[in-house]
MIDOSE-1310 file (N, C-alpha, C; in nm, 2 decimals, decimal comma, always signed):
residues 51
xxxx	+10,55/+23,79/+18,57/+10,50/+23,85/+18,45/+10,43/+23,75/+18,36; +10,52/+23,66/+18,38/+10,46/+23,52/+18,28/+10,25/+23,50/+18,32; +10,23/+23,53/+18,43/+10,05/+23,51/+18,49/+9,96/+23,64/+18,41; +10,07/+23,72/+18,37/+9,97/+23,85/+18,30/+9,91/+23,76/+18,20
xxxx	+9,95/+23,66/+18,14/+9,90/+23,62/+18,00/+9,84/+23,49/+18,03; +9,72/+23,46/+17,97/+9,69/+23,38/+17,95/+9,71/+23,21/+17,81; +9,84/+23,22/+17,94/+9,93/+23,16/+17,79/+9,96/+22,96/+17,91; +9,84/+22,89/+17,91/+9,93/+22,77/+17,95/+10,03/+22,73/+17,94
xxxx	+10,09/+22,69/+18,04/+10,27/+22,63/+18,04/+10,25/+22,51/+18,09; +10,35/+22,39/+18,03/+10,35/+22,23/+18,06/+10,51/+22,22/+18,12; +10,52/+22,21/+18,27/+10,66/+22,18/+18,25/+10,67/+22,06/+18,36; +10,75/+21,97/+18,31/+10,78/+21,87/+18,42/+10,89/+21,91/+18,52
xxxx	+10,84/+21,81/+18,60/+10,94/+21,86/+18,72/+10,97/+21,68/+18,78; +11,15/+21,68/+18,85/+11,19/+21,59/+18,87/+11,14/+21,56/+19,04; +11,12/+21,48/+19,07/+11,05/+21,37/+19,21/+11,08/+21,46/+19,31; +11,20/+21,48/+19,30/+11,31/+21,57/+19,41/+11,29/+21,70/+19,43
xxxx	+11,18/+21,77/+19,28/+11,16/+21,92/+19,31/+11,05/+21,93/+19,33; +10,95/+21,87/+19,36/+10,78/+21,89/+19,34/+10,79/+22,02/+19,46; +10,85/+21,96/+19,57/+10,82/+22,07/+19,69/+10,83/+22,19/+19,67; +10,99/+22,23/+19,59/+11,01/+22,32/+19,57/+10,92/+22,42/+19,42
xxxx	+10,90/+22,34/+19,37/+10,79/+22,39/+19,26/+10,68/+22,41/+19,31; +10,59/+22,36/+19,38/+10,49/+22,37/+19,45/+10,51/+22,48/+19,53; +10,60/+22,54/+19,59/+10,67/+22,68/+19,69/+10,66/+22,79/+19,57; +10,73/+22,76/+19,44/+10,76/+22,84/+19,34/+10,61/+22,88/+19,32
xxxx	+10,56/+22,86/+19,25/+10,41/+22,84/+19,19/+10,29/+22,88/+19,28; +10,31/+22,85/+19,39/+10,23/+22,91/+19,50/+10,10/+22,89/+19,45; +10,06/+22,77/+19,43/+9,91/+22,70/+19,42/+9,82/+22,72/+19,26; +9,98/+22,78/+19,19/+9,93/+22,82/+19,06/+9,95/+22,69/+18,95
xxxx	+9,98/+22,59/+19,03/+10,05/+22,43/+18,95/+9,94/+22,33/+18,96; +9,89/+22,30/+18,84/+9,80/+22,12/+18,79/+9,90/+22,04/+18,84; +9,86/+21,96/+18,92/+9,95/+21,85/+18,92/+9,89/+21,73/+18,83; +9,99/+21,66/+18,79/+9,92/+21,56/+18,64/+9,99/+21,42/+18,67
xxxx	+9,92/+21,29/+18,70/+9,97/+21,19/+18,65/+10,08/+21,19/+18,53; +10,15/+21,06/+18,52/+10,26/+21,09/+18,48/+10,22/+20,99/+18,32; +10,12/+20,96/+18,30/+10,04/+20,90/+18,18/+10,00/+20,97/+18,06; +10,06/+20,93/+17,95/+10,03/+21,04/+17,86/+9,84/+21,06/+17,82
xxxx	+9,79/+21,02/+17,90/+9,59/+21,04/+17,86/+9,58/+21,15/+17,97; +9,65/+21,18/+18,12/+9,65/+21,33/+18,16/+9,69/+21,41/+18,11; +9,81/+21,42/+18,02/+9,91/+21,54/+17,98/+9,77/+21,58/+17,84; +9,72/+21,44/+17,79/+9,65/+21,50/+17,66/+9,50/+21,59/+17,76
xxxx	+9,46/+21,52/+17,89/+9,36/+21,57/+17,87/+9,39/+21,72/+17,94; +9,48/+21,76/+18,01/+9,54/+21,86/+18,05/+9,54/+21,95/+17,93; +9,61/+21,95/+17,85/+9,59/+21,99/+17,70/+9,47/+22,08/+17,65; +9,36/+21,92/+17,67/+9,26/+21,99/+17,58/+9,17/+22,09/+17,71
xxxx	+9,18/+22,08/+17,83/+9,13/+22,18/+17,94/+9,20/+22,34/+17,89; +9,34/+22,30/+17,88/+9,40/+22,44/+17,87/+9,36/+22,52/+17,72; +9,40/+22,48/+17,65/+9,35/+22,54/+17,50/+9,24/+22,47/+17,44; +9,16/+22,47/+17,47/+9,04/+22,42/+17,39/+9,01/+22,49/+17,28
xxx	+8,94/+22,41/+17,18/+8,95/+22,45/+17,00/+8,86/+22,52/+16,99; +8,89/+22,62/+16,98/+8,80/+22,77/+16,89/+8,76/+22,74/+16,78; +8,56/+22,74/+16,77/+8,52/+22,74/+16,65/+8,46/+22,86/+16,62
């Protein structure tokens, strides 16, 4: 239900689950360096600022 919406989600995942997240998600997952200049530029891809 959560994909009906056009609503970005950020969620981390630990070393040990990527596979299983990657299974979950089914090709629906950014994977992101673990540096906070991907999380920001991740960010600004997903909600970009409406003028």
């Amino acid at each position: 239900m959560l994909l009906a919406f056009p609503i970005p989600v950020l969620a981390a995942v630990r070393r040990d689950c990527i596979a299983s997240w990657g299974d979950f998600t089914v090709g629906c997952a950014d994977w992101l360096a673990p540096e906070p200049q991907a999380v920001l530029d991740w960010c600004r891809r997903a909600m970009p600022v409406r003028a």
